[in-house]
N, C-alpha and C positions, 0 to 999 in steps of 0.2 A: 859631839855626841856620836856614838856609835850607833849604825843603824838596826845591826844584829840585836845587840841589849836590849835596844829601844822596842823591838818587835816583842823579845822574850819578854821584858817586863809587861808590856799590855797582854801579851798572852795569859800566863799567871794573873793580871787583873781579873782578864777574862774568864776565870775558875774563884772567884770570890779570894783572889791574894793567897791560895796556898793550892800547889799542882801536884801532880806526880811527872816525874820526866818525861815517863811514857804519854803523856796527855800533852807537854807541850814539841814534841816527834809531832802529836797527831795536826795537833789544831794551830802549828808555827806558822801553815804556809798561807793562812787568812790573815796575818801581820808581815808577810815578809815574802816577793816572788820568789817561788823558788824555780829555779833552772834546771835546765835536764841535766848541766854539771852537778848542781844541788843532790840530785835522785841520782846520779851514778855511785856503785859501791866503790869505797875507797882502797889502795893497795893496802891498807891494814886490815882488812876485814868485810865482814858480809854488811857492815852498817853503811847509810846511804851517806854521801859526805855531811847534806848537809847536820846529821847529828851529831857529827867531829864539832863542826862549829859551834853549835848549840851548847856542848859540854864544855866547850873551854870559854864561851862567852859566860855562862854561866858561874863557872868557876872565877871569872873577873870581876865579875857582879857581886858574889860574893867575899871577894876578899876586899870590893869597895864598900861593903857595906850596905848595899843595895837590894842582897838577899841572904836571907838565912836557910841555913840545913837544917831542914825539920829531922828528919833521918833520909835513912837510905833512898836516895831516888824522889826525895820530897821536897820542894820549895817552898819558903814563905817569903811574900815582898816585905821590905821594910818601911818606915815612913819617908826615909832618905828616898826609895826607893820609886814611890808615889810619887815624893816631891819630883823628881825627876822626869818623870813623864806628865805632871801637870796637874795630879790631880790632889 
């Protein structure tokens, strides 16, 4: 298990199973410490690292099946994706 996924998917529980991206940036670091390397901006850009991770964990979640693109910037958990965290 990955512990990053693990954080996002209860994150996203935590909005009733469908988030906007911007909402799990906000409320990640009640599922996951985040480090002052986490909150430093990355050499690509003004974004803090830790939302590099976010988006590419993300992105693995869903090409496992574990979340859906609702559209632009919007998740939905799957049932895989519950089962997975336990619930």
């Amino acid at each position: 298990m990955n512990y990053w996924e693990d954080a996002i998917l209860k994150c996203i529980m935590s909005h009733s199973g469908e988030v906007d991206l911007r909402d799990i940036y906000r409320d990640i670091g009640s599922f996951i410490e985040l480090t002052s390397e986490h909150l430093e901006a990355t050499q690509w850009g003004w974004r803090p690292a830790y939302q590099h991770q976010v988006r590419s964990h993300i992105t693995n979640l869903c090409q496992a099946g574990y979340l859906i693109k609702v559209s632009r910037g919007r998740y939905s958990i799957t049932k895989k994706g519950c089962q997975r965290i336990g619930l």
